[in-house]
N, C-alpha and C positions, 0 to 999 in steps of 0.2 A: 176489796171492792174496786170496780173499772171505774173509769172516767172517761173510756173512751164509748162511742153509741154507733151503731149502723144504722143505716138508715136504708131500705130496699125498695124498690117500683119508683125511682126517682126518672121525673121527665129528661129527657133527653135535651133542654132546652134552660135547665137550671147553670148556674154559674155557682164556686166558689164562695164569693159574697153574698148571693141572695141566700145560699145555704147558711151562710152565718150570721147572718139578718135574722132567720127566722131563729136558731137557737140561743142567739143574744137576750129572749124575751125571758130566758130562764136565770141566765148569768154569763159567766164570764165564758166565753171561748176562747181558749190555746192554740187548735189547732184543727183547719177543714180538711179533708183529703179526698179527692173524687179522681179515681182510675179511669185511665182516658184506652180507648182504642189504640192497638198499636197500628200506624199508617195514617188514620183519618185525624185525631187526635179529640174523638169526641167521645162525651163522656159514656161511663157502661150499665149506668143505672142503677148504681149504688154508688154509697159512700159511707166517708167515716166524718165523723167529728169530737173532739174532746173534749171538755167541759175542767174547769179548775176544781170541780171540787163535786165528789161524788155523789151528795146530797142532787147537786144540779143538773149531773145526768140524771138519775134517776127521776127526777122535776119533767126533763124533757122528754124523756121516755113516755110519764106517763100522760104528757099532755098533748104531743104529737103523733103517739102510735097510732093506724089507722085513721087520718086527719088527710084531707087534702091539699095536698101541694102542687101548684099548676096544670094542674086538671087531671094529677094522678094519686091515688088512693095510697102512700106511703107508710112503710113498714116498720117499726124502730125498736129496736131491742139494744142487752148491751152486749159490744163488741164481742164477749168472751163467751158468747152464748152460740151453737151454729146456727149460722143466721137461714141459712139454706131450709136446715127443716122446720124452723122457725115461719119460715114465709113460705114455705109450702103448705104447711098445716091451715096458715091463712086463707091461700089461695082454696085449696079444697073446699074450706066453708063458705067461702062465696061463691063457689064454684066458677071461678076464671082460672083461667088456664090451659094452653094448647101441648098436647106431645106431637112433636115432629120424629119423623123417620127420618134417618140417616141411615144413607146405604154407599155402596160401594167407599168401605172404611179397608185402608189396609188393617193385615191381620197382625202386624205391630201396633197398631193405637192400642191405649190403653183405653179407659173410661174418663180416668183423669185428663188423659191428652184432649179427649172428645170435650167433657167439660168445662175445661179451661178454655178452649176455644169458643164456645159458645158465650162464654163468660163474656167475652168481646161486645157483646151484640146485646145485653141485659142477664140479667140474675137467674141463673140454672135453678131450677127447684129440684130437680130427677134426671137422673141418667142412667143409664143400664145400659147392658153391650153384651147378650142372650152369648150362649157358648156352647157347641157341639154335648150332647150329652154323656158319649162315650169318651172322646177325647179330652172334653174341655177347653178345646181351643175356639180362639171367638170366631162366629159366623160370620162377620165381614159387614154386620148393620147394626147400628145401636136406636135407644128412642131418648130423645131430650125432651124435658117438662118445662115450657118460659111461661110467662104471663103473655095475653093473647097480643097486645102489641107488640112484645119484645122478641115473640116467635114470629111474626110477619116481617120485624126486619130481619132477623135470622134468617128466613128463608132467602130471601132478597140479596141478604150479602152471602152467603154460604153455596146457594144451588148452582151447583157446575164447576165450583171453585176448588182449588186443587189444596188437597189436605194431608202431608206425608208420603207423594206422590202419588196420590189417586184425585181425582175428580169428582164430589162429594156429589150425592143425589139425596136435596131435602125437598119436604114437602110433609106437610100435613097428615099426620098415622092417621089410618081408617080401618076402622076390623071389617069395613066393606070392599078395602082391595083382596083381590083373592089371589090365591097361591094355583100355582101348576108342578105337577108332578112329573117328572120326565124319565122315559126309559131308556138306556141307554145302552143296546146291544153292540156284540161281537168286539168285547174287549179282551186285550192281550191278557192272560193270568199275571203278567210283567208288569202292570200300569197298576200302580199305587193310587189313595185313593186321594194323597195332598192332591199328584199330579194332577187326578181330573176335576177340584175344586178347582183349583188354579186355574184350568184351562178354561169352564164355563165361568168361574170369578170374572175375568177377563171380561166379557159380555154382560153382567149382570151379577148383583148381589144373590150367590147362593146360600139359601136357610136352611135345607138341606142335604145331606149325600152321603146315600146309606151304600155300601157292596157287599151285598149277601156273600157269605159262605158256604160250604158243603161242612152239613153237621158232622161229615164222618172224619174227614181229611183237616178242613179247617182250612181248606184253601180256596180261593177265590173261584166263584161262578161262572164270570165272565161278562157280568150283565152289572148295572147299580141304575138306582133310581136317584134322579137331581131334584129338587125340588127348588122354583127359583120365582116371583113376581109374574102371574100370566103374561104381562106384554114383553119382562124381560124371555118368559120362557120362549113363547114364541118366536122372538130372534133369537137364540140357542139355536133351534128346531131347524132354522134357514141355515145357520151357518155352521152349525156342527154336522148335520146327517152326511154322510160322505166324509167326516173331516177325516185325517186318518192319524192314528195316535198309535206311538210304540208299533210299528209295522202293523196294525189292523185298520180298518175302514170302519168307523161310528156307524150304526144305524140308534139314530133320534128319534123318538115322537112322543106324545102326550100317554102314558101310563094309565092302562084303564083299571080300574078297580075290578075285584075277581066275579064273576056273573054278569059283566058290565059289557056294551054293544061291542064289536067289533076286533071278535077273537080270531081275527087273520094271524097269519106266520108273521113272526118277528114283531107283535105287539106288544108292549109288557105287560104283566098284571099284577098287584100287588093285592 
């Protein structure tokens, strides 16, 4: 049995002391521990505290858990327990809680790297980092699940900030942003298809990037469809048409679906 406790959704304005104030009402405290930011030196909105004797966690457990502490609805289990899906299970049934979009992530971050970093800024409940279906290599944007304040400072400290050499774009997930599909004619059979993630990467988080085949050959078409955030697509569209990649000249535009308006030369359709 632990003696040590967590405690999660802790206000950003709590200290050391006042944390051991309140657990003293149980018994004996050993030991506070509250992980600070690295840079600002404040705190990340949990912590730890130990208790002498297991009987007194367990006391404090069960008379703090879900209690208010400085005007935040605080979490407390014991240490040994994961605290993460522990307070996320919380969060769902009172239904608080934000996912934020994270995009332009290099294709090196892990999930952990992403989570860890968010860690900074309050207590991660979810993270996930979606991955190419065919390859399995990550798409380049993940989503984090925080508590609604801890995701507004998140955003706040994260948007535009440079994360494993990219410049992170967070903000608030919506199943109401909408995606564009893009067509991408007059590619070299030469041009692989890393190359031209990479290339649109560059401009915007791409979700996807399919390059058809010839069922007979198995060899490239010459065409692929990108699929990347409308406003990022549409800067694609400006900067890529004309780009010219592996000795060919890109023709860009919006991929129309097959019986859809505007079946001119060199439109795509899927």
């Amino acid at each position: 049995r632990i003696r040590e406790v967590y405690i999660g959704n802790l206000s950003y304005d709590i200290d050391e002391a006042s944390l051991k104030e309140t657990f003293e009402q149980f018994g004996v405290v050993t030991e506070v521990i509250l992980p600070v930011k690295r840079g600002s030196g404040t705190i990340r909105g949990f912590g730890y505290v130990t208790m002498a004797s297991v009987q007194e966690a367990n006391e404090a457990i069960d008379q703090l858990n879900e209690t208010e502490l400085l005007g935040r609805t605080v979490y407390v289990s014991p240490a040994d327990q994961p605290p993460t899906r522990k307070y996320q299970e919380k969060v769902k049934e009172k239904h608080i809680g934000t996912e934020l979009y994270v995009g332009n992530i290099s294709f090196d971050t892990s999930p952990e790297d992403i989570s860890t970093h968010f860690e900074n800024y309050g207590s991660v409940l979810e993270c996930s980092m979606p991955k190419f279906r065919d390859s399995g290599r990550p798409r380049g944007f993940a989503f984090v699940t925080m508590s609604d304040e801890d995701a507004s400072h998140a955003i706040e400290q994260t948007d535009g900030v440079e994360f494993h050499g990219r410049n992170l774009k967070v903000n608030k997930s919506s199943t109401s942003v909408k995606n564009m599909k893009l067509f991408v004619g007059n590619l070299s059979f030469d041009t692989e298809r890393s190359t031209l993630e990479g290339l649109f990467g560059d401009i915007g988080t791409v979700i996807d990037c399919y390059m058809p085949e010839d069922k007979m050959t198995g060899k490239p078409r010459g065409f692929a469809f990108v699929t990347m955030l409308s406003d990022v697509a549409t800067k694609a569209i400006e900067e890529m048409n004309g780009y010219e990649l592996d000795g060919r000249q890109l023709r860009v535009n919006e991929a129309q679906p097959k019986g859809g308006y505007g079946g001119g030369r060199g439109r795509g359709k899927y």
